[in-house]
C-alpha positions as CSV (number, residue, x, y, z in Angstrom):
1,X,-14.4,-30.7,28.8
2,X,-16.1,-30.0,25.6
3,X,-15.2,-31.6,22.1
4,X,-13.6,-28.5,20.1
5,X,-15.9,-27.9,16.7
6,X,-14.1,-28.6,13.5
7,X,-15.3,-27.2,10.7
8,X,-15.4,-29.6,7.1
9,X,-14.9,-27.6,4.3
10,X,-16.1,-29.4,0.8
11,X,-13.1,-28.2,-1.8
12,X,-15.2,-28.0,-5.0
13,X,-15.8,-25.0,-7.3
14,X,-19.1,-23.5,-6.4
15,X,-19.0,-22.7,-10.1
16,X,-18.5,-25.4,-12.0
17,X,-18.3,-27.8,-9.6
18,X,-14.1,-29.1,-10.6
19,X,-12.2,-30.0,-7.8
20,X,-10.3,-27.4,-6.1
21,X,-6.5,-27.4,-6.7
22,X,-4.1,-26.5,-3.4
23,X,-1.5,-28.0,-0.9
24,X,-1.9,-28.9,3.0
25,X,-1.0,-25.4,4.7
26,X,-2.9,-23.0,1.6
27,X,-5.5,-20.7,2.8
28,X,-7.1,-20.6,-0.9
29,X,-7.8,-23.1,-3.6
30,X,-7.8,-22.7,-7.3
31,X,-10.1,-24.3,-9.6
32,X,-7.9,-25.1,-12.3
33,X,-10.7,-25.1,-14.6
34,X,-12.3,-21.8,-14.9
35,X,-9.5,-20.1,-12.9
36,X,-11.3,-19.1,-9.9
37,X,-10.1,-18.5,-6.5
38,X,-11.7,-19.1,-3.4
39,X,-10.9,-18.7,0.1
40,X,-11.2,-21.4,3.2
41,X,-13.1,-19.7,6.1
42,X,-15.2,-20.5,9.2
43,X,-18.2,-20.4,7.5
44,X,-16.9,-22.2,4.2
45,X,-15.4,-21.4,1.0
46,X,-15.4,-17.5,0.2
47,X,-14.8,-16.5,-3.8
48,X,-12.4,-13.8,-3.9
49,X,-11.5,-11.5,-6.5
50,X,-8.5,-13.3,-8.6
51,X,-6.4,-11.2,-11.4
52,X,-3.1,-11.2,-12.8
53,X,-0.7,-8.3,-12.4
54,X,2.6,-8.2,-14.6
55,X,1.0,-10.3,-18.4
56,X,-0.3,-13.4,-18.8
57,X,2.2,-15.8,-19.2
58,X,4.6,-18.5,-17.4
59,X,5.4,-20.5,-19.8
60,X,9.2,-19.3,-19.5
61,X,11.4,-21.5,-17.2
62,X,12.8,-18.2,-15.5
63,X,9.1,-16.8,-14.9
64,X,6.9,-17.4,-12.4
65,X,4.0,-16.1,-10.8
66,X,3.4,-16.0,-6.6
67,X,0.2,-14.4,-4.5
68,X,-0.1,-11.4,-3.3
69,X,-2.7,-9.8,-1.5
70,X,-3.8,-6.0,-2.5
71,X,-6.2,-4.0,-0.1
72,X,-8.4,-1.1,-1.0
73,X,-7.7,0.7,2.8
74,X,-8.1,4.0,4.0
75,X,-6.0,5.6,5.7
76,X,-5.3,8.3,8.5
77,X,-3.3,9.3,11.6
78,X,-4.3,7.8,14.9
79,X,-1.5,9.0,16.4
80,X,1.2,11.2,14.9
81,X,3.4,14.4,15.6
82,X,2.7,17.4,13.3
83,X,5.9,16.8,11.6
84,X,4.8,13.0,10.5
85,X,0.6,14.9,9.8
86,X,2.7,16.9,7.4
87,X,5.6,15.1,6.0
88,X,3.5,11.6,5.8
89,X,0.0,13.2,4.2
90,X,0.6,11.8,1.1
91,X,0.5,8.4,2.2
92,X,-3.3,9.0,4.3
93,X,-6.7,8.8,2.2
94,X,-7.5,6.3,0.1
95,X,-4.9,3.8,-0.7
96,X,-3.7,0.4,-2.4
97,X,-0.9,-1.5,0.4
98,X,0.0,-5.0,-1.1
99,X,1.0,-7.8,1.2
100,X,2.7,-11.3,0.3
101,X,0.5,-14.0,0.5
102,X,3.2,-16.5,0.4
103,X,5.9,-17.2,3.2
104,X,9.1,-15.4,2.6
105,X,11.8,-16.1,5.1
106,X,13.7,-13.2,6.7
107,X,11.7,-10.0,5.3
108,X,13.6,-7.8,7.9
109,X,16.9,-9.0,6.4
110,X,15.8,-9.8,2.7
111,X,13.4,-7.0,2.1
112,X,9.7,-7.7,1.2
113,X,7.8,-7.9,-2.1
114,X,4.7,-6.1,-0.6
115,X,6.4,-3.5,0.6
116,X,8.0,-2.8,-2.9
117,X,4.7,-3.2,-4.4
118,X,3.1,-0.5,-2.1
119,X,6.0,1.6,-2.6
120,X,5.8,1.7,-6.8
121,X,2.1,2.3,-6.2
122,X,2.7,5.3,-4.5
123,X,5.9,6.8,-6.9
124,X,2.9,6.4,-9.6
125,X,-0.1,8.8,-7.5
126,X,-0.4,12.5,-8.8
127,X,-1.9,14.3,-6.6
128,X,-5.6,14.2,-6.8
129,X,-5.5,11.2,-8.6
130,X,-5.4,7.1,-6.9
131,X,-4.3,4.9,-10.6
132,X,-5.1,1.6,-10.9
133,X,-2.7,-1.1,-11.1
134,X,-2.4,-2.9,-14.9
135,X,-4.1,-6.1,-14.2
136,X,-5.5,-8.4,-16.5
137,X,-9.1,-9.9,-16.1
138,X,-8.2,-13.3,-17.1
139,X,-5.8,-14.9,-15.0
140,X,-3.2,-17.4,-16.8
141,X,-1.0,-18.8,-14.4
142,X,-2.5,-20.2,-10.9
143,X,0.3,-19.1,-8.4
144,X,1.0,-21.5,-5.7
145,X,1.7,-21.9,-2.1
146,X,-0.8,-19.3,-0.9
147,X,-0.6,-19.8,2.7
148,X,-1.5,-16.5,4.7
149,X,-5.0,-15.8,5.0
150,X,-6.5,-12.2,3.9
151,X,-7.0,-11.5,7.7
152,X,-3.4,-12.1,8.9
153,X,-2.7,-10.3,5.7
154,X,-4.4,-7.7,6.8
155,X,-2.6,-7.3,10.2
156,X,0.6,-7.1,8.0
157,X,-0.7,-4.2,5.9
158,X,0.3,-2.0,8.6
159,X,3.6,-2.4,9.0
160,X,3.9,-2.4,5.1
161,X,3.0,0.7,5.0
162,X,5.0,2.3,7.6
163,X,7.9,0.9,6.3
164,X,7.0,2.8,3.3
165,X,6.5,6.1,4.6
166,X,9.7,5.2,6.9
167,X,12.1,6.7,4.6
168,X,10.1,10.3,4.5
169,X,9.5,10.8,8.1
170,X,11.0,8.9,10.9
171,X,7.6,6.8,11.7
172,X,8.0,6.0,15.5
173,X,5.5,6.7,17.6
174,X,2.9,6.9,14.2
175,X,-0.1,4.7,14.6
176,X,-2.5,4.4,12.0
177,X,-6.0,4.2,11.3
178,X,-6.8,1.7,8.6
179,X,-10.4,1.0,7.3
180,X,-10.5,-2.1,4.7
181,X,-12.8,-1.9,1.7
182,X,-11.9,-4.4,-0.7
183,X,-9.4,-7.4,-1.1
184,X,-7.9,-8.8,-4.6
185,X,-5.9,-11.7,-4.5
186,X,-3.3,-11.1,-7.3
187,X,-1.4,-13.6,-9.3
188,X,1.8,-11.6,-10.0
189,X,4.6,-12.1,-12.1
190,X,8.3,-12.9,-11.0
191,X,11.4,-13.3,-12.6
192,X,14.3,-15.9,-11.9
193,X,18.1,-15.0,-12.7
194,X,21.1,-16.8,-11.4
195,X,19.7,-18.0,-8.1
196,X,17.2,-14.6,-7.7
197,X,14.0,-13.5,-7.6
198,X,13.0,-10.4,-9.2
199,X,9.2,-8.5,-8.3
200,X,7.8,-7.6,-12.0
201,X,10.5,-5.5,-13.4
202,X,10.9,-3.4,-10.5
203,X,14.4,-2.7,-8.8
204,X,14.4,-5.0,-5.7
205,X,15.7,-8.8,-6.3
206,X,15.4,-11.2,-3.6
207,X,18.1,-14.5,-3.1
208,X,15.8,-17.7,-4.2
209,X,16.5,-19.6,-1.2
210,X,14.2,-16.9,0.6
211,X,11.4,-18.9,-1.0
212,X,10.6,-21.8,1.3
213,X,8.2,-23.5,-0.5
214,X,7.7,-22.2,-3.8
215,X,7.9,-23.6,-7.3
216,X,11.5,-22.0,-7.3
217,X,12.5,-26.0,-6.3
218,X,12.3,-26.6,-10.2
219,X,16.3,-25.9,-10.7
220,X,17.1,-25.1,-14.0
């Protein structure tokens, strides 16, 4: 039997050289020093494309800021009825779906930050038009516990979106089509309020103790 290859991954900044900050189960690292993100893979370290989405800030005790994953992806029917090519064509083309890229326990019961993301995307498309997100080019708060990878992310971005088109056309039997075409690791802004989590300042609040292992352990 053959000895299984590991692969050694040297966790310094291919920048500046700082010594990457992250805990035993994170996918990417942080160099604390000029705020860089970088991603472990088989063949090494990959930079990734780090920004901030909600401000720059954290310094509040009831903020704080978690990873999320947004893809660039287009879209289209593999499989679909003409009721969901007609009802659902809004959601096909060129698209932003955003995906947790921290553990959250219970989505199905709790909800899920990506999909609430992907959905307050889309209220904000005109047609003819794909907006950006606000984000910020300089990232000030280095979110932690970043533990799913951007290719089980991707696998989730799916389902993210179908529960997204879900509540305008009954989505069984849809499959879709999806072509990736750029990844962004966001830092994004949360908000703590008697034992909940609230995504930016959008409607869906989440119970704190959905958090496994995030920061939220700092009780006030």
């Amino acid at each position: 039997m053959g000895i299984p290859a590991i692969n050694v991954v040297c966790l310094r900044c291919q920048s500046c050289g700082e010594h990457l900050a992250g805990r035993d189960f994170d996918r990417v690292f942080f160099c604390p020093a000029c705020r860089r993100a970088f991603e472990a893979g088989p063949t090494g370290l990959e930079e990734l494309e780090f920004r901030e989405a909600g401000g720059t800030g954290g310094a509040d005790a009831d903020e704080l800021f978690l990873p999320m994953w947004m893809f660039d992806v287009d879209v289209q029917a593999a499989r679909a009825s003409d009721e969901q090519r007609t009802r659902a064509a809004g959601f096909f083309g060129r698209v932003k779906v955003f995906v947790s890229a921290f553990r959250l326990s219970h989505k199905g019961f709790y909800g899920d930050p990506g999909v609430a993301l992907t959905r307050h995307w889309y209220l904000k498309v005109k047609p003819g038009e794909a907006p950006e997100p606000a984000l910020e080019k300089t990232v000030g708060v280095i979110p932690p516990g970043c533990t799913v990878g951007s290719s089980r992310a991707m696998q989730y971005a799916e389902p993210v979106l179908l529960l997204v088109i879900d509540p305008v056309v009954d989505v069984t039997g849809l499959e879709l089509k999806m072509a990736f075409e750029k990844k962004t690791l966001l830092s994004v802004r949360f908000h703590r309020n008697d034992r909940r989590v609230k995504c930016l300042d959008l409607a869906e609040e989440y119970p704190e103790h959905a958090f496994p292992d995030l920061v939220c352990s700092a009780d006030k």
